[in-house]
C-alpha positions in Angstrom: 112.5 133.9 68.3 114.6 133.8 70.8 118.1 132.4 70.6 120.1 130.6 72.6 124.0 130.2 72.3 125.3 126.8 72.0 128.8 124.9 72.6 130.3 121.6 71.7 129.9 119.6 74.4 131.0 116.0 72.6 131.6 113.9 69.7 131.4 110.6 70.2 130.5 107.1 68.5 127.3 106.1 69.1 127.0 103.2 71.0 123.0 103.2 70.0 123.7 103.3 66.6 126.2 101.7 64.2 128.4 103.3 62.2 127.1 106.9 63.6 128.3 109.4 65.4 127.2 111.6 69.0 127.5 114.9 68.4 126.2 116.7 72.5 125.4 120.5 72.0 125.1 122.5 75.7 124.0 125.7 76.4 126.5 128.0 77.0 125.1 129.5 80.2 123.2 126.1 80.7 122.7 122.7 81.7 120.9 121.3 79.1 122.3 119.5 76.1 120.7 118.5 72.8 121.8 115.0 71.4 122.3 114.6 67.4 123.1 111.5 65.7 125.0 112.4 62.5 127.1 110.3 59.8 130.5 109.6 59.9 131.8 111.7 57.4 129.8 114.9 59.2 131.5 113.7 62.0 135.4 113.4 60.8 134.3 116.9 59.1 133.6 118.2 62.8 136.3 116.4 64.4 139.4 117.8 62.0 137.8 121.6 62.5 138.2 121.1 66.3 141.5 119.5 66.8 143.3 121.6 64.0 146.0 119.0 63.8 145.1 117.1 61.0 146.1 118.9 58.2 144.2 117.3 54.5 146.6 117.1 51.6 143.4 119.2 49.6 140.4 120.9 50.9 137.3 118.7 52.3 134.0 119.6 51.4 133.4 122.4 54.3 137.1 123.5 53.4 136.2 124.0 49.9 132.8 125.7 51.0 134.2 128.3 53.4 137.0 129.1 50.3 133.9 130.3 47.8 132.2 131.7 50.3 135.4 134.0 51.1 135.7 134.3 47.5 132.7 135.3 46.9 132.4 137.9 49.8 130.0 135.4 51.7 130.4 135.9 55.4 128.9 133.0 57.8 127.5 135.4 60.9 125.9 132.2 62.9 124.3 128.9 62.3 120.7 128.4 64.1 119.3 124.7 64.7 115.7 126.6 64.7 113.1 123.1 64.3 113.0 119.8 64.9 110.6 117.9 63.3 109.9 114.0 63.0 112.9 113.7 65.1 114.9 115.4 62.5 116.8 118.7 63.0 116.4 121.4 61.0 119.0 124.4 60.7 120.3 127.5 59.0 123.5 129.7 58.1 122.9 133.0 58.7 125.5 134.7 56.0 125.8 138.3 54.3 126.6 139.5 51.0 127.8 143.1 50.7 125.2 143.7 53.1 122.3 141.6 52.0 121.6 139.1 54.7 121.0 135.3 53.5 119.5 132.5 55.4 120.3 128.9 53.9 118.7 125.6 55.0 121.3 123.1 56.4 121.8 120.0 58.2 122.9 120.7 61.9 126.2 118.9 60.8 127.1 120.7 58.5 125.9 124.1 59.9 128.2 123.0 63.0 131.5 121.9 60.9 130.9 125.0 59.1 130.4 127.5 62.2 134.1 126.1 63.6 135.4 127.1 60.2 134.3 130.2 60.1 134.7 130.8 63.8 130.8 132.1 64.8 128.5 131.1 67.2 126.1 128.7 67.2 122.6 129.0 68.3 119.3 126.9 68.8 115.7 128.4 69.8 114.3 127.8 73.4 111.1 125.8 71.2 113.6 123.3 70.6 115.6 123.2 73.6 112.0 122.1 75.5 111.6 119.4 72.4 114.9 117.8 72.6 117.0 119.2 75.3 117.9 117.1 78.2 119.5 118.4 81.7 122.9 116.9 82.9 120.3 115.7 85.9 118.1 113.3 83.7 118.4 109.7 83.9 119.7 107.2 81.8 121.2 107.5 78.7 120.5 110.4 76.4 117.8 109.2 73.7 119.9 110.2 70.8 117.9 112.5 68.0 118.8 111.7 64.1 120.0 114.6 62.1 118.4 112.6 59.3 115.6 109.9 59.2 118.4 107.8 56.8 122.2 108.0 56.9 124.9 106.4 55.3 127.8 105.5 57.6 130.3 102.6 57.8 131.0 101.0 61.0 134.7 101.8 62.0 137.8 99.6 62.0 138.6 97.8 65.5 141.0 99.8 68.3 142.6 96.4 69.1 145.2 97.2 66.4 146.2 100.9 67.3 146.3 99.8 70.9 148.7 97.1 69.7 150.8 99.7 67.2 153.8 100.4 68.3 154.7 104.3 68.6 156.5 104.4 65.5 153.8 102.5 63.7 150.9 104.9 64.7 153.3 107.7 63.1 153.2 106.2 60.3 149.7 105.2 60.1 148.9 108.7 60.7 151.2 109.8 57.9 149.7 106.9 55.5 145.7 107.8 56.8 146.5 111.6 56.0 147.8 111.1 52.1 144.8 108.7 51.4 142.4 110.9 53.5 140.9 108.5 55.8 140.6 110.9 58.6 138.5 109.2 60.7 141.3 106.5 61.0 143.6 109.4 61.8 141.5 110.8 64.5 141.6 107.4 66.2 145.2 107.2 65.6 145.7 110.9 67.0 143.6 110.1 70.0 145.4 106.5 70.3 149.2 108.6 70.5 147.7 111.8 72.6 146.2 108.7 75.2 149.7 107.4 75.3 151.8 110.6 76.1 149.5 111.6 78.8 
């Protein structure tokens, strides 16, 4: 099999899909990208991992996996997005355990939020790279994959209001979205304050 490294290109919302999310993986020494819907909550879990500025009262899921896995003497090595079948992506962490390697199935999501946690690449196969890749030359919009044939994901709240906030107020919606852990609101909120100091 051979591998092929991957970045994160972009997380977006998907303007195909309510409610879910864009998540654009490139080849590193590429052009091509490979387009993954995902849920919201994959996609807050991805977006705090990346941006390092939101910081959760307690550990989210991915948190609170990478802490057993340390506790445990699990290391996370790489994550591999190997299939896609269906239209569906199909991956795996590749971990060791006092040097016994273990391959776990996982969502692309979460093998991605999990791979910024624990700071190791991210690879795909060239198989699916011919499947579902598509080169910054193609036209039209991407056609946008599904990590999973059926998602759960709640349409987000209007802009109008953080564009309307005052700079005071979005500190303190930041502040209030934190302690109740809505972090997609403080993402929007973040992006909303970093738009407005640029």
């Amino acid at each position: 099999m051979q591998k092929v490294e991957l970045k994160i290109r972009a997380l977006s919302y998907s303007n195909k899909q309510s409610g879910a999310y864009a998540l654009i993986l490139s080849e590193k020494n590429g052009s091509r990208d490979i387009p993954v819907i995902i849920g919201q909550h994959e996609a807050q879990a991805i977006a705090i991992a990346l941006e390092k500025t939101v910081n959760p009262p307690r550990p989210l899921t991915h948190d609170l996996f990478k802490n057993f896995a340390q506790s445990f003497h699990i290391k996370l090595h790489e994550v591999v997005i190997h299939d896609i079948r269906d239209g569906v992506f199909f991956a795996s962490l590749i971990c060791t355990q006092n040097a016994k390697e273990l391959s776990i199935d996982s969502r692309p999501s979460d093998a991605v939020a999990l791979a910024i946690r624990f700071d190791c690449p991210i690879y795909t196969t060239e198989e699916v790279l011919n499947k579902a890749g598509l080169n910054e030359q193609d036209e039209g919009a991407p056609e946008l994959i599904e990590e999973e044939e059926s998602m759960e994901a709640n349409k987000p709240q209007s802009h109008n209001t953080l564009e309307d906030a005052t700079m005071d107020e979005l500190n303190d919606m930041m502040r209030k979205a934190v302690q109740s852990e809505n972090y997609e609101l403080a993402a929007r909120v973040r992006d909303e304050i970093e738009k407005r100091a640029r």
